[in-house]
C-alpha positions as CSV (number, residue, x, y, z in Angstrom):
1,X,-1.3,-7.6,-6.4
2,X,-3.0,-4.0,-6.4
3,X,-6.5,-4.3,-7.9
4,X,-6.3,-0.8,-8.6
5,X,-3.9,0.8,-11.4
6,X,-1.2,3.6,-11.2
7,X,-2.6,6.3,-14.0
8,X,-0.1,8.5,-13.1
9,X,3.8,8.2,-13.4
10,X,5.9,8.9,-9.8
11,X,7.6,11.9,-11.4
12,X,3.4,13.5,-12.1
13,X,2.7,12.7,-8.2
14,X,6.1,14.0,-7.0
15,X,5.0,17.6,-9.1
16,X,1.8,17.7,-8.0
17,X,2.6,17.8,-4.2
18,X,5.9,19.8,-5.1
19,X,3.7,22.5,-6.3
20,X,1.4,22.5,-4.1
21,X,4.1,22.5,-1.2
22,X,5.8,25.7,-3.0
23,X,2.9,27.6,-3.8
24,X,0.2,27.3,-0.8
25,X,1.4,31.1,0.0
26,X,0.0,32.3,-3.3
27,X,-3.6,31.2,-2.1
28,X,-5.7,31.8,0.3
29,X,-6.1,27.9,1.5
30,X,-4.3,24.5,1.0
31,X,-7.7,23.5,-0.7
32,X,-7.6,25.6,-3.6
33,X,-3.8,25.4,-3.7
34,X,-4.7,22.0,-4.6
35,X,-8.2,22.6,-6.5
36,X,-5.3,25.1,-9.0
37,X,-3.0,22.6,-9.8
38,X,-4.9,19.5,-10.0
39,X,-6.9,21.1,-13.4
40,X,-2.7,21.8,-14.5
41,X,-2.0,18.2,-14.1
42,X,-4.9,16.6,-15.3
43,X,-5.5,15.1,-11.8
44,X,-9.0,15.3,-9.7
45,X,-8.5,17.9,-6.6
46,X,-9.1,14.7,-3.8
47,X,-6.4,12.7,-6.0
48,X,-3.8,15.4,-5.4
49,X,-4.6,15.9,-2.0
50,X,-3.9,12.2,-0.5
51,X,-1.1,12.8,-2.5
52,X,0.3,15.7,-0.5
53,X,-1.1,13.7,2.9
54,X,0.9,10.9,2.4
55,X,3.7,13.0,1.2
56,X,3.7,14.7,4.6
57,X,3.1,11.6,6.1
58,X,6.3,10.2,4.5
59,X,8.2,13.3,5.5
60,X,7.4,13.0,9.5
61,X,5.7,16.5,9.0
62,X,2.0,14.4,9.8
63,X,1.1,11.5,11.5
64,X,0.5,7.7,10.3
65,X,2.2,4.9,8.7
66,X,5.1,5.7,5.9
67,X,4.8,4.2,2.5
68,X,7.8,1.8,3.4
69,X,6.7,1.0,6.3
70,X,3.0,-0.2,5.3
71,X,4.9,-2.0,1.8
72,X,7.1,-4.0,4.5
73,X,3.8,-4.9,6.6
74,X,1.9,-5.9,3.6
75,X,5.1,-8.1,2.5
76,X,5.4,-9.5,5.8
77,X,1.5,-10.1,6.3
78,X,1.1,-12.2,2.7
79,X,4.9,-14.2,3.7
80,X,2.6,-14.9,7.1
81,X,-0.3,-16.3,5.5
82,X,1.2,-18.3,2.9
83,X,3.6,-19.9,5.7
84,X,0.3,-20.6,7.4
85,X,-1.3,-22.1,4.5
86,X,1.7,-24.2,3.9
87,X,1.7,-25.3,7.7
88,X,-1.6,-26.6,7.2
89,X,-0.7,-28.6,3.7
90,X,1.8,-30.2,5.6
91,X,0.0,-30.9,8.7
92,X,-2.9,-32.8,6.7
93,X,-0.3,-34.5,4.6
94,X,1.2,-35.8,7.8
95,X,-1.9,-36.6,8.9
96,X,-2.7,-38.6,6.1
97,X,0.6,-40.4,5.6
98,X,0.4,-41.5,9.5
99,X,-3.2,-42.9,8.9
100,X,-2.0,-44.9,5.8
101,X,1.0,-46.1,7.9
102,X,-1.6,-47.2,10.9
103,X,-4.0,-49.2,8.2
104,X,-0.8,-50.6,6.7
105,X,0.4,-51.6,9.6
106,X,-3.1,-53.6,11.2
107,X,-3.5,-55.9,8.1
């Protein structure tokens, strides 16, 4: 579960970076591309930015790990630990029942 929480809807984020995309000829730098729109939006300039990065990111146009493909890890890393943790329920349980059969067993 995310400790943090969305503040802005998908369809704000999808703007945002749209905007920025379509309008980075109009200034003289991606930066205040970004600085422009984020006060339109209601969105801090660094906020709007790792939006665009990971937009690009998504797109193949920069390097590093797509949204799907880092939401599939994280699934697969908690599914790993709480096979692990159940591993180790049922080796102490077998454990325990195997001791209980030994003291049974000697009286």
């Amino acid at each position: 579960m995310s400790k943090t929480t969305n503040k802005y809807s998908p369809e704000v984020r999808e703007r945002g970076v749209r905007l920025v995309l379509d309008n980075q000829g109009q200034h003289s730098s991606r930066w205040q591309s970004i600085m422009s729109i984020s006060v339109k939006i209601g969105c801090s300039a660094h906020t709007l930015n790792e939006w665009v990065k990971k937009a690009e990111v998504d797109s193949g146009k920069r390097a590093g790990v797509p949204t799907d493909v880092a939401d599939k890890m994280k699934a697969l890393e908690r599914e790993n630990r709480e096979l692990r943790q159940a591993n180790e329920i049922l080796r102490k349980a077998s454990a325990y029942f195997a001791m209980a059969e030994l003291d049974r067993r000697s009286k």
